[in-house]
C-alpha positions as CSV (number, residue, x, y, z in Angstrom):
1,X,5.0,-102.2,55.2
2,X,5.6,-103.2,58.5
3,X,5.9,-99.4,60.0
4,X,2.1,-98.7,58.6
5,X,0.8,-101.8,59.8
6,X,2.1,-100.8,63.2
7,X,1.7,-97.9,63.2
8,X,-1.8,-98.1,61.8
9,X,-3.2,-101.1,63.0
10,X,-4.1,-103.1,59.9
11,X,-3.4,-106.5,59.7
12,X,-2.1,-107.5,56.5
13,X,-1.2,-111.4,55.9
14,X,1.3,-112.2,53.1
15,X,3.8,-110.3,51.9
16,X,1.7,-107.9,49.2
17,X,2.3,-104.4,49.3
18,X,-1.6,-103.3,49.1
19,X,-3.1,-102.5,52.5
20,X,-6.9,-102.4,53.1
21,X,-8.5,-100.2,55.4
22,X,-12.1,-101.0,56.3
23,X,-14.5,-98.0,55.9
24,X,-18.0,-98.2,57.4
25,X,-20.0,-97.8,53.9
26,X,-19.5,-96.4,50.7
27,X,-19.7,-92.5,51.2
28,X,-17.2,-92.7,53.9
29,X,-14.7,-94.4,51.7
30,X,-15.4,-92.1,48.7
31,X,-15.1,-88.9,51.4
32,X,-12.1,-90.0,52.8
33,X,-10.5,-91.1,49.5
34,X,-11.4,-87.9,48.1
35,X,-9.8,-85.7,51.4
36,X,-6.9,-88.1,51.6
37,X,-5.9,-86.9,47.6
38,X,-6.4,-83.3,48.5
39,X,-3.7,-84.1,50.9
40,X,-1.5,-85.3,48.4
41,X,-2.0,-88.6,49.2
42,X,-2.9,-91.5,46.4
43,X,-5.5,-93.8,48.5
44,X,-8.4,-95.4,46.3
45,X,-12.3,-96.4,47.8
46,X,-13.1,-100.1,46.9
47,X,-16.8,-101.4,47.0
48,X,-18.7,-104.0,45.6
49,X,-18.1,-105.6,42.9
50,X,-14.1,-105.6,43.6
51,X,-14.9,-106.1,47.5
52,X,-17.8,-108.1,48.8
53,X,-20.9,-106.1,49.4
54,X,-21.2,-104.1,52.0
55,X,-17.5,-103.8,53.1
56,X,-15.8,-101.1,51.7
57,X,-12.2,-100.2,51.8
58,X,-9.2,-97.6,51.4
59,X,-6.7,-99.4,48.9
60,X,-3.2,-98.2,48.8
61,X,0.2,-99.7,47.8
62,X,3.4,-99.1,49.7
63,X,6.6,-99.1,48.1
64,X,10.2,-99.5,49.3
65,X,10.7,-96.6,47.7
66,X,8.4,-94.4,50.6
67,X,10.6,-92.7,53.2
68,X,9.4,-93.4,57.1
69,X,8.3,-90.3,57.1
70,X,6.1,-90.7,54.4
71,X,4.6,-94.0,55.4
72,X,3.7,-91.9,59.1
73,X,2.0,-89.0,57.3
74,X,0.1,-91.4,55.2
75,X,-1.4,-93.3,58.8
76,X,-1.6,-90.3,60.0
77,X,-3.7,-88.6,57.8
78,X,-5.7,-92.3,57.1
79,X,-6.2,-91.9,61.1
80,X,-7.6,-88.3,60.4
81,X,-10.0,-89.1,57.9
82,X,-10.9,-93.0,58.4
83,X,-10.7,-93.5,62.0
84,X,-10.4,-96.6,63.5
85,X,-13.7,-98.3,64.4
């Protein structure tokens, strides 16, 4: 967890494995949801009602179980498609 919140920049309090990555609206998150999974990536858009309205995110859950190598493709590509604001 901690190599994608450094390496991505997403501050994540607690010790949960989910990470949230803040998308500009809802298209964007779908988009890059959808190009992120042709990538072989597992990344999920979250709107409203499951976020509050009008701040839409990339969910994803890291595991112990992802390789370092893994974890930097993953920011990588997130950087790719959902770049930072």
């Amino acid at each position: 967890m901690a190599l994608f919140d450094e390496r991505f920049g997403v501050a994540a309090p607690g010790v949960s494995p989910v990470r949230a990555v803040p998308m500009p609206d809802e298209p964007a998150a779908i988009a890059a949801a959808a190009a992120l999974r042709r990538r072989g990536l597992l990344v999920s858009a979250a709107f409203f009602p499951v976020v509050p309205l009008g701040s839409p995110v990339l969910r994803l859950a890291l595991s112990a179980l992802h390789a370092p190598g893994e974890v930097r493709r993953l920011a990588d590509e997130l950087l790719r498609v959902a770049p930072r604001r």
